[in-house]
C-alpha positions as CSV (number, residue, x, y, z in Angstrom):
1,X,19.6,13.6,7.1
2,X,20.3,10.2,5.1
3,X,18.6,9.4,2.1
4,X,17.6,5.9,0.7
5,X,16.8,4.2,-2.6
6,X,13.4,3.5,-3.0
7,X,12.9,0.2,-4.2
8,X,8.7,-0.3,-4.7
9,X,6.6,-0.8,-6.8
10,X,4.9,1.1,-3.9
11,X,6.7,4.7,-4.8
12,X,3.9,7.4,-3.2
13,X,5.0,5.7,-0.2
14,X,9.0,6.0,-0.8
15,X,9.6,9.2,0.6
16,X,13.4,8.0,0.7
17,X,14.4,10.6,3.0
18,X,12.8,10.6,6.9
19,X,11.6,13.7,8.6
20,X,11.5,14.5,11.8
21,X,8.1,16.1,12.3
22,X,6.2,13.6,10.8
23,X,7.8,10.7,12.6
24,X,7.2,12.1,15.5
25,X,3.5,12.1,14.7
26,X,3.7,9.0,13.6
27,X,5.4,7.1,16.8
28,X,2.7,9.4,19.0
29,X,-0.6,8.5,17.1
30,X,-0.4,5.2,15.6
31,X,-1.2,1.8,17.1
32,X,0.7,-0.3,14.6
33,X,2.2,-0.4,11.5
34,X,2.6,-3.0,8.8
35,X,4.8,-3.6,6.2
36,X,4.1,-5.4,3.0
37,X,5.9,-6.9,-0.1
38,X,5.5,-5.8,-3.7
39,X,4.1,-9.2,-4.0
40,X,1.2,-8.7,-1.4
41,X,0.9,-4.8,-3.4
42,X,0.4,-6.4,-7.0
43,X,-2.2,-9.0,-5.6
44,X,-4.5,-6.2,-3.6
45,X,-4.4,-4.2,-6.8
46,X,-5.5,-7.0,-8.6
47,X,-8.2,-8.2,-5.6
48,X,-9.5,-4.8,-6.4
49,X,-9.2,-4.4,-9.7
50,X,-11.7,-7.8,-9.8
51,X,-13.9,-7.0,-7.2
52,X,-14.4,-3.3,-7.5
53,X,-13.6,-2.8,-11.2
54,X,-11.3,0.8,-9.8
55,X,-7.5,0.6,-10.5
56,X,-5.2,1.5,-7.6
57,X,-1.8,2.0,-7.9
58,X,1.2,0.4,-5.8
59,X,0.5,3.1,-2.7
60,X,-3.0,3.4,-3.4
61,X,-3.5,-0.4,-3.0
62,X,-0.7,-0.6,0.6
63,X,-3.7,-0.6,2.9
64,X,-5.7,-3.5,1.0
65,X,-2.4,-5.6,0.9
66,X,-2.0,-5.0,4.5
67,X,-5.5,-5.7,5.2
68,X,-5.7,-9.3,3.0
69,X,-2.6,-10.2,5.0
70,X,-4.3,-10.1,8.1
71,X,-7.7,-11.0,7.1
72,X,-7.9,-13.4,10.4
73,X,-7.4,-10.5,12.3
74,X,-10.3,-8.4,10.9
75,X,-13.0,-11.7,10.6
76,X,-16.0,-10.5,11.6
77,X,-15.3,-6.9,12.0
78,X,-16.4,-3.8,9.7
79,X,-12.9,-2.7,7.7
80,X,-12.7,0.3,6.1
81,X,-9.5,0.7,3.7
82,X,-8.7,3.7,1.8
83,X,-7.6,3.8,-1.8
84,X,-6.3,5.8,-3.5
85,X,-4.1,6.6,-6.4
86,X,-4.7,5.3,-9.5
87,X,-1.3,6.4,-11.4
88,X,-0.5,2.9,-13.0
89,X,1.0,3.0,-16.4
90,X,-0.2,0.4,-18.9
91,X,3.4,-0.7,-18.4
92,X,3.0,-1.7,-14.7
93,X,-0.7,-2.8,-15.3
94,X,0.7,-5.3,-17.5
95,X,3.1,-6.8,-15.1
96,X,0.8,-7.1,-12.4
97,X,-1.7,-9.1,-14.3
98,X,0.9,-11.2,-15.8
């Protein structure tokens, strides 16, 4: 099995190395699957830092990035986005509201 650097600011999600059994669950059960930029990551911590006043980290805040970059998609629908993981150093905090 290969591994690969795991370049994110994104890291609960860098598993770096791909395992069978759960991709196989993964290309069975979901309907789609989006990919965002550290970019979109930094901005949906920061939408929900303001708007909710909870701190997500990078992973936590994946599904609220993917989620503003689709907005269109969602208008007028009930969304539900999880997050969770609120492991951000002062460090990274700091560089995300920069």
């Amino acid at each position: 099995m290969e591994s690969a650097p795991a370049r994110t600011r994104a890291e609960g999600l860098a598993t770096r190395t791909g395992f069978e059994l759960p991709q196989q669950i993964l290309l069975e059960l979901l309907d789609d699957f989006v990919l965002v930029s550290d970019d979109e990551i930094d901005e949906a911590i920061r939408l929900c830092l303001e708007h909710t006043r909870n701190l997500a980290e990078g992973a936590g805040a994946a599904a609220l990035a993917a989620a503003a970059r689709y907005r269109e998609r969602f208008k007028g629908k009930k969304v539900a986005v999880v997050l969770s993981g609120g492991n951000l150093s002062p460090d990274q905090l700091r560089a995300v509201l920069a």
